[in-house]
Structures are given as C-alpha cells and as structure tokens.
C-alpha positions as MATLAB code, in Angstrom:
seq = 'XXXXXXXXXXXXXXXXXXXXXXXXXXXXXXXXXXXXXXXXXXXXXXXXXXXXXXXXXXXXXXXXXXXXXXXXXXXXXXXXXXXXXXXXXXXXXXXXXXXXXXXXXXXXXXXXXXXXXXXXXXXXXXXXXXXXXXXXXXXXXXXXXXXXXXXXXXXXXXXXXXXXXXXXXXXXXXXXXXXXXXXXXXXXXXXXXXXXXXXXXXXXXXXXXXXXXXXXXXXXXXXXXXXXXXXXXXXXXXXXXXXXXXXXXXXXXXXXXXXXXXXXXXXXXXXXXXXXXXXXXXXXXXXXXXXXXXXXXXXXXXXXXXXXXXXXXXXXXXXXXXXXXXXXXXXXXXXXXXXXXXXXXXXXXXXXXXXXXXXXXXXXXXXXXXXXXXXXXXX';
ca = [
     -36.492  -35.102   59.627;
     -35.899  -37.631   57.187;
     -37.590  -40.755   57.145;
     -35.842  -44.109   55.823;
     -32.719  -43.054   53.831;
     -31.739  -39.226   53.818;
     -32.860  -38.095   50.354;
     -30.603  -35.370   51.217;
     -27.309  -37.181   51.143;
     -27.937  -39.513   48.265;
     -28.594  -36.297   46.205;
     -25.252  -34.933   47.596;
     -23.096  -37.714   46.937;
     -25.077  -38.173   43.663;
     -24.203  -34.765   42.394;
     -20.593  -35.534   43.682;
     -19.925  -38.814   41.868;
     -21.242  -37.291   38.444;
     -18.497  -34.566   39.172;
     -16.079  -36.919   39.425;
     -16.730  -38.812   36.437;
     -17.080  -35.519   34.699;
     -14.140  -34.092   36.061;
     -12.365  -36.608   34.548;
     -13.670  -37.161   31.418;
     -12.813  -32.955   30.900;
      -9.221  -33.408   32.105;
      -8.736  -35.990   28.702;
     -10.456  -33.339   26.737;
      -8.616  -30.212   27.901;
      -5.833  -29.285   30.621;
      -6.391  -25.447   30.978;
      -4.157  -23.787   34.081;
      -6.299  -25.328   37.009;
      -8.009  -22.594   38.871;
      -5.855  -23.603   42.113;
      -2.746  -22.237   40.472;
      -1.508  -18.477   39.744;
      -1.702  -18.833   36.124;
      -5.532  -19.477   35.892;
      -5.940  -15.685   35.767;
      -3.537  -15.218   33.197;
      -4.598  -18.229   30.999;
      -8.213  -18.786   31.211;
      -9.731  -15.206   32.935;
      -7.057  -13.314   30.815;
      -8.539   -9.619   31.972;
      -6.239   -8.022   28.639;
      -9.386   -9.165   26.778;
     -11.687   -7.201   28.864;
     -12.053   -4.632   26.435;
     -16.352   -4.537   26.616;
     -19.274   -6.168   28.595;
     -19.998   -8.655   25.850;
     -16.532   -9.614   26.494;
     -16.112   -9.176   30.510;
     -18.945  -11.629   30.839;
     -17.720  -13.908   28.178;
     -14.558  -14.044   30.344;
     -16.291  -14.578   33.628;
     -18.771  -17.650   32.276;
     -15.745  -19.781   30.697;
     -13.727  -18.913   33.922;
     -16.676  -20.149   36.096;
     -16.936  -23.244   33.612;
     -13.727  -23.779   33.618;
     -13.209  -23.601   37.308;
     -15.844  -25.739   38.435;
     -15.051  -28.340   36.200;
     -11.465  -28.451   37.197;
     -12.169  -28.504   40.733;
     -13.851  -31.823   40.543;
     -11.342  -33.314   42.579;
     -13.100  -31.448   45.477;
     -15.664  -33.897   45.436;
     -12.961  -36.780   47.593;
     -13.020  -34.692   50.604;
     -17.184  -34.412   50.354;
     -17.066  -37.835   50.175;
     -14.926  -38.475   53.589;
     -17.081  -35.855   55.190;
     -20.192  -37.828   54.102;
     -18.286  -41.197   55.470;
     -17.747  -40.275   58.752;
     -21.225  -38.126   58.841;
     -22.548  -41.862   58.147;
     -20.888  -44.238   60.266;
     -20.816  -41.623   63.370;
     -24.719  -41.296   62.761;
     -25.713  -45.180   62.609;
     -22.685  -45.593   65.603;
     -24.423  -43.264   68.171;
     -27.939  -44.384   67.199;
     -27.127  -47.870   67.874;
     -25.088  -46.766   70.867;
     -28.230  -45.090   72.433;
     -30.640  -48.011   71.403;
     -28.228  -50.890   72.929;
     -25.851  -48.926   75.118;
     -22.755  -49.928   72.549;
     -21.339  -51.342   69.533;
     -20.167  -54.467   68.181;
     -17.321  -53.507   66.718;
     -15.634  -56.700   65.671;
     -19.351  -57.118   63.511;
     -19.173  -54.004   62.811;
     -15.967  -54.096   60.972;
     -16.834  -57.571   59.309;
     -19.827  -56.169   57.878;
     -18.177  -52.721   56.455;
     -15.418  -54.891   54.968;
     -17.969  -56.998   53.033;
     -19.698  -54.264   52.153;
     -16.397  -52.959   51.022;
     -14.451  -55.788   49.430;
     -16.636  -57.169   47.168;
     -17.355  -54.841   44.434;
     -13.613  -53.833   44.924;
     -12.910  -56.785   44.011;
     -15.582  -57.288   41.331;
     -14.108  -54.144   39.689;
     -10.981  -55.807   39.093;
     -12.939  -58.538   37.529;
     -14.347  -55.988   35.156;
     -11.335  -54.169   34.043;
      -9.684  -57.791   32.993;
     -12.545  -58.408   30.954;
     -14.350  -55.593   29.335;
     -13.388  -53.512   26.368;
     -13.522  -50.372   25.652;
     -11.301  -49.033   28.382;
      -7.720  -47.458   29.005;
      -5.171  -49.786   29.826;
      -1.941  -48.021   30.715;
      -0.191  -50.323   32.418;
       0.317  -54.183   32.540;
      -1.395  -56.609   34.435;
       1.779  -58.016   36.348;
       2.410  -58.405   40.352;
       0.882  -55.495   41.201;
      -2.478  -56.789   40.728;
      -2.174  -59.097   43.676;
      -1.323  -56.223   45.822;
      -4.286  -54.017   44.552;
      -6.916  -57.108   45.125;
      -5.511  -56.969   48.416;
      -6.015  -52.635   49.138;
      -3.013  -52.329   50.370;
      -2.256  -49.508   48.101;
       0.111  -47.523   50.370;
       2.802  -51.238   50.003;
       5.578  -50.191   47.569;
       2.903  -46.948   47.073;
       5.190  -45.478   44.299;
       4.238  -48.376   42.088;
       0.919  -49.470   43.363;
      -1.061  -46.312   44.269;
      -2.574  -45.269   41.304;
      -2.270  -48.639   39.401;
      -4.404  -50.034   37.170;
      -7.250  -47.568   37.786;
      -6.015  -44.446   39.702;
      -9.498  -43.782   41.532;
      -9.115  -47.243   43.589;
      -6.720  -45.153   45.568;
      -9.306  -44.127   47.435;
     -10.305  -47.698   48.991;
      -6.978  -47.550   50.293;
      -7.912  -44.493   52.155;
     -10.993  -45.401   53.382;
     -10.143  -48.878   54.985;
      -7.444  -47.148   57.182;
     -10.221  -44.936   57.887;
     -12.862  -47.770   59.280;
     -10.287  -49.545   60.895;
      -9.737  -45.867   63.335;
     -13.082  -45.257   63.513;
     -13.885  -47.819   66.511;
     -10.730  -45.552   68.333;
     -12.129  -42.304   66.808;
     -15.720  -43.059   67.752;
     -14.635  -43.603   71.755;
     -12.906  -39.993   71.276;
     -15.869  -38.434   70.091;
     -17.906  -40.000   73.179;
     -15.052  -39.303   75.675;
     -13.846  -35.677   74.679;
     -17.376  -34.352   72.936;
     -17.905  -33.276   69.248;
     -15.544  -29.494   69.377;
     -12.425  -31.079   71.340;
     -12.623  -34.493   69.402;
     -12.243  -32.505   65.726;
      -9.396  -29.603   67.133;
      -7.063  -32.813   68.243;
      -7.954  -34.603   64.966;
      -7.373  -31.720   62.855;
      -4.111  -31.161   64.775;
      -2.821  -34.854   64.370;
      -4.076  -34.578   60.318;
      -2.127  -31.516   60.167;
       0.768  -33.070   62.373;
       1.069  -35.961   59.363;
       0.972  -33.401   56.777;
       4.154  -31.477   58.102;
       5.645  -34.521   58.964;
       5.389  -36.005   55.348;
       5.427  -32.710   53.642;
       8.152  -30.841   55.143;
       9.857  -32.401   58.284;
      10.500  -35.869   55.989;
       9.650  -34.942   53.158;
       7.825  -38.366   50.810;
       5.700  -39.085   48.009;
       2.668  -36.950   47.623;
       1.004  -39.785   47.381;
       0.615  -40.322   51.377;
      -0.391  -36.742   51.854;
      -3.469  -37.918   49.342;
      -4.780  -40.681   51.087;
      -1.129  -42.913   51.568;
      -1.792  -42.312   54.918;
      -4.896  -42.518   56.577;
      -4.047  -39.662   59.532;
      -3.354  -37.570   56.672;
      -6.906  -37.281   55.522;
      -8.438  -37.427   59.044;
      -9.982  -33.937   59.058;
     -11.984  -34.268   57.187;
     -13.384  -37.902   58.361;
     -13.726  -36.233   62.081;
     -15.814  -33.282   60.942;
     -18.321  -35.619   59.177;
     -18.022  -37.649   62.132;
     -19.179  -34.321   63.984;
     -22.008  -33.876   61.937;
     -22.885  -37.051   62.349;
     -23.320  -37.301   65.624;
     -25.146  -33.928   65.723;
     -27.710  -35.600   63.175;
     -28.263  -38.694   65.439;
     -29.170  -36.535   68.771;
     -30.871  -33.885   67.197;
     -31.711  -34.633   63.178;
     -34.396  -31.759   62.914;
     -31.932  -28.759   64.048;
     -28.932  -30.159   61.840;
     -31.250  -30.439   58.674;
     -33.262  -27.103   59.042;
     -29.513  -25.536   59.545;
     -27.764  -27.828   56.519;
     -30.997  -27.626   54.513;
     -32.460  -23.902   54.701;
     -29.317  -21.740   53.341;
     -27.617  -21.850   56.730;
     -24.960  -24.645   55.516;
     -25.175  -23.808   52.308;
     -24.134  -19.843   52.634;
     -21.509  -21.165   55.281;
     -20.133  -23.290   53.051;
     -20.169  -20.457   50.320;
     -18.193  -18.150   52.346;
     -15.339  -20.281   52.960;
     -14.989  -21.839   49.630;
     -13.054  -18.372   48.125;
     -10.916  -18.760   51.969;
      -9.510  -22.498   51.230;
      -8.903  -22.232   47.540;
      -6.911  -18.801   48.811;
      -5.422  -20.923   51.143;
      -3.885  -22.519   47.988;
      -1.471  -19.755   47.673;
      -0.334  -19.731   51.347;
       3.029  -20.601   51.650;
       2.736  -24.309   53.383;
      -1.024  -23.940   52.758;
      -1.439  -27.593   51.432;
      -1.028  -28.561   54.962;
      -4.816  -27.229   54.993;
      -6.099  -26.851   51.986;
      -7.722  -30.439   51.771;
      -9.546  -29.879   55.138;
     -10.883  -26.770   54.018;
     -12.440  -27.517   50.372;
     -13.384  -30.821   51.815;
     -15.561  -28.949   54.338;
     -16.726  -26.258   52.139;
     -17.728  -28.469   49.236;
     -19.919  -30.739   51.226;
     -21.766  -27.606   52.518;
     -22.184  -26.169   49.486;
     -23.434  -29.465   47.564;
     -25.588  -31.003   50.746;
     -26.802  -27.133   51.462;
     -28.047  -27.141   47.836;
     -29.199  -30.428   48.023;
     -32.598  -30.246   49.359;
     -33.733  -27.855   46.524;
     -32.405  -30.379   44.150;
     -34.214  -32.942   45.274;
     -37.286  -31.291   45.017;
     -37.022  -30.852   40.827;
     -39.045  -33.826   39.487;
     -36.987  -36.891   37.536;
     -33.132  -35.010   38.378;
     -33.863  -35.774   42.363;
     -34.714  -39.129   42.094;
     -31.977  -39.581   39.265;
     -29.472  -38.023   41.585;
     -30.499  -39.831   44.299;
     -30.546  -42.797   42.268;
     -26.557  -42.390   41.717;
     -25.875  -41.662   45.093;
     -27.109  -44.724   46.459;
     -24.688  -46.796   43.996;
     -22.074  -43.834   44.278;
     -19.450  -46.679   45.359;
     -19.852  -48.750   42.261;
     -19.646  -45.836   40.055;
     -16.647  -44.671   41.605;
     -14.763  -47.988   41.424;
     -15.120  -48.920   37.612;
     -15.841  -44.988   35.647;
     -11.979  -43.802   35.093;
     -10.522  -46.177   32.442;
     -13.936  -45.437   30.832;
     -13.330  -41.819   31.296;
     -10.338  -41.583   29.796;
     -10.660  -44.043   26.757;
     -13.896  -42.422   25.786;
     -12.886  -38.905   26.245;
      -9.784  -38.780   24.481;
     -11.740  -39.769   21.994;
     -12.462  -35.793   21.916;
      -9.334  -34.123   21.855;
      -9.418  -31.441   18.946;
     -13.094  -31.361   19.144;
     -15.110  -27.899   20.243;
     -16.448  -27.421   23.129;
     -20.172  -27.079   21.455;
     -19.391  -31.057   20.757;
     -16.948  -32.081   23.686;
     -19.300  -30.532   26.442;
     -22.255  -32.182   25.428;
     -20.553  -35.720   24.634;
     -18.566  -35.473   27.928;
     -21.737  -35.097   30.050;
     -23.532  -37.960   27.912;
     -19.909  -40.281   28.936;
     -20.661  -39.260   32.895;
     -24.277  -40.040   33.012;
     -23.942  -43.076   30.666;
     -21.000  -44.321   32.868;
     -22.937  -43.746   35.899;
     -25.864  -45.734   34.591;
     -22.859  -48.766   33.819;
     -21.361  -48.391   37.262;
     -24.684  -48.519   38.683;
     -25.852  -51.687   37.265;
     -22.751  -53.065   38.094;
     -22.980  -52.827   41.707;
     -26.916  -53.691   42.061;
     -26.247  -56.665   40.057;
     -23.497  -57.821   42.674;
     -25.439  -56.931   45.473;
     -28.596  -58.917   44.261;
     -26.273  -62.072   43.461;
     -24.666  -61.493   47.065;
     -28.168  -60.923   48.608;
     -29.341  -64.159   49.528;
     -33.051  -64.737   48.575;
     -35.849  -64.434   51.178;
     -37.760  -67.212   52.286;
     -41.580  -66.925   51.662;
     -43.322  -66.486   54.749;
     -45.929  -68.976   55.628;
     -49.597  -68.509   55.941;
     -51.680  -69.955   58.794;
     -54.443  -71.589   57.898;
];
C-alpha cells in the first residue's frame, strides 16, 4: 500500500505530461501520417523497403518511434482516468471516515485549486517572451479567464493556448462528480461505468452523427462526451479506497500493465471501424493509463528518473497549462534539422519546459499558501 502520496501515480502522470510536451514539440518538427490513419503503413512502415533484416528492423524502430511519439495525445484520456481515480478515492475515504461529503466545500476548494494557476497562466503568456502568439489578445480573453471554453467554442476553444481546452473539460467534469459520485454509491462500481459509458457514447452519436457539430465538443466541448473515461477512473478509485493492497498488487505486478497491453492494438483498430470514434477515446484512454501506471512502479524504482518523474507529476497541472506556446516557438525552431539534432533538442525543450512549468506553479502555490504560525513552547 502506499503511504502519503501514491508514488505510483505521480510517476504516471509524470511520464504523461513529458509526453505531452514532447508530443508537441515533435508535431512542429515533423507531421509524418499519424499512426491512427491508413497511410501510416504506406508512409512511415513502407514494407517496399523491406528488402533485408538490416532494413526490416530499421523500418520497425522508426515506425515504433514514430508511433509513440505521435500518439501523445493519448496521454488526455490517462489524465481523466487519473482524475476521477483521484477524487472517487479521497470521496469514499472521507465518506467512510465521516459518513459523507461536503460538497458545496468540496467544490470551493477544487475550484481554487483550479482557478488560480489558470488564471496565472494567462498572466504569463501576456508577459513572457519567447513564445508563439498566433492570435490576438482581443475579447476572447475575457471568455478564456472565465473557462467557459465551450461559449462561441468555434472561436474560443483552442484560443490563445490550445491545451487550456482541457480546463474546460475538466470543470464540467467536477461540477458532475457530486451526481456521479451518488451513482457510484447507489448502483455499485460495474452498473455505474456501463450507464456512463452508454450516456458518453449517447453524446458522441448525438454530436457526431444524429446532429452533427464541431469536433470540438466531441473533444472535451462537452463534458458527457468525455465521461468514460472519468467513470472508469472513478471505478478504480473507489476500488483503491476499500481495498488499496489488491488494486496495487493487480495495477502494479504486470496484471494492469499486460491488460492494458492487450487492448492498446484493439482501440487504435477501433480507429478504422466505421463510426469507431464514438469509442475510440474510451478505449486508448483506458489502455494508456494501464500501460503507463502498470509500468509505473518499475519506474519508480530507477534512482534520480523516479523521483524526477514523480517530481513532474506532482506539478503536472502547471506544466500542462503554460508548455504549448513554448512548444511550438522553440520547436519550429527545428524544422529542416535531422533527427540526430531535432530528437535530442526536442527532449531537452520537454524537460526544460517541465522544469519552467514547474516552478511556475510551486511559486503560486507558496505565495497562495499562507504562512504557518510558529507554535509556542511551554515553559
């Protein structure tokens, strides 16, 4: 069991966050055929130039590279899973301990946790150089301070910096939980994630097919859309909280991680299914978090990269909310070069922006944090 914070899951989301930033620094390098469409195996595995072994495995190691850093998009549905794994988790435990929840505190403290540093980035983007600035500061930035992306969401979605889409996403997805949580209780952990997954689903036809919109709600738009993969971690969750020794020794020993293994090759199949996006995000979300918590213990056990990867999953949110504009003005910065000099510089950009997104949000928590009071002494 773990004791204090789960190593575990800051190594998880730490590894996810640095394939984020990574993911897009690469995508200003290079744009090869993503390894989600039917041309990946024409334009980057290319089996006419199997024509040896030296070049057969050549093939397969820039199709592997190639893959996984394309797919680092993956890493948004790990992150809901992990959300809902950590708000079910501290919701039951505090549920058992005081028989319920505050949730009108509850939601007052998530939203300052939340708003601050959301609104800090802003501050950040206005003032620091060395960034991309693609669009104008005008009225939009009055709606984004307010993350209410989804308002007039063909203008204001992905403006300014694309990734603060997500906080959009996630406040719709706090301000369910409360409802979701009473599901969960009411209906137990297997019934609670088929009707969630159904309703998910249900908004993903609806917006997708029956009235057809912007792809932008199917992303995160609207909140229902990305629910199944909030319940599941709300699932796990709440297995964790009543029984964390069984849930680690089967996330942690090769169990989650093999499970998660398997189904990968199924969901990014599921990419080719006619109508399969109505899954798809439910499926990678689920697989990658298995695959990056399941490999997470053994991680965490290599000296310095644990606690460095723990280290950036702990300020994960900070990272997330101020890396892209650095991303892309520093990567671009590449185009033309080779990949024995792009690789290398783009994985110096994520770490180095992880350290700056880091800082960022422990300095803003410290000035937030008000100081403690020295305790008397008795004579």
């Amino acid at each position: 069991m773990a004791k204090g914070r789960m190593a575990w899951l800051d190594v998880t989301k730490g590894w996810a966050i640095l394939w984020v930033v990574y993911f897009h620094s690469f995508t200003c390098w290079i744009k090869p055929p993503s390894p989600i469409g039917s041309d990946f195996i024409t334009g980057v595995i290319r089996p006419d130039t199997w024509t040896g072994l030296i070049p057969f495995l050549s093939s397969i190691g820039r199709s592997i590279f190639i893959g996984v850093s394309m797919l680092g998009f993956h890493a948004v549905g790990l992150f809901l899973v992990a959300s809902g794994f950590v708000l079910a988790q501290s919701a039951t435990r505090a549920a058992e301990k005081s028989g319920g929840v505050a949730w009108g505190s509850w939601i007052l403290q998530r939203l300052v946790r939340l708003y601050p540093m959301y609104w800090f980035a802003h501050l950040i983007y206005l003032i620091s150089p060395f960034e991309a600035r693609l669009e104008p500061v005008d009225w939009r930035f009055w709606v984004s301070l307010s993350g209410l992306r989804f308002l007039w969401i063909d203008y204001n979605f992905f403006y300014l910096n694309a990734a603060w889409w997500y906080f959009c996403l996630i406040i719709q997805l706090f301000a369910f939980f409360p409802i979701l949580m009473a599901g969960l209780r009411k209906w137990g952990p297997i019934p609670f994630l088929v009707v969630a997954v159904v309703a998910g689903f249900f908004a993903r036809v609806y917006l997708l097919y029956i009235h057809p919109s912007s792809g932008q709600w199917v992303l995160g738009g609207c909140g229902l859309s990305r629910l199944p993969e909030f319940a599941f971690g709300m699932v796990l969750g709440s297995w964790f909280a009543k029984h964390p020794d069984s849930f680690e020794n089967w996330l942690l020993r090769g169990r989650g991680f093999l499970t998660g293994l398997c189904l990968y090759p199924v969901a990014l199949l599921v990419y080719q299914l006619p109508r399969g996006y109505v899954a798809v995000d439910f499926l990678t979300g689920i697989a990658c978090f298995l695959v990056v918590a399941g490999a997470s213990g053994f991680w965490s056990k290599i000296p310095y990269l644990g606690q460095g990867l723990a280290l950036a999953g702990s300020f994960s949110y900070g990272i997330y909310l101020v890396h892209q504009p650095y991303a892309i003005h520093f990567a671009s910065r590449l185009k033309d070069q080779s990949a024995w000099i792009a690789v290398p510089s783009l994985l110096l950009i994520a770490t180095g922006l992880a350290v700056w997104g880091g800082c960022l949000e422990k300095i803003l928590t410290r000035w937030l944090t008000p100081p403690v009071a020295p305790k008397s002494i008795s004579p």
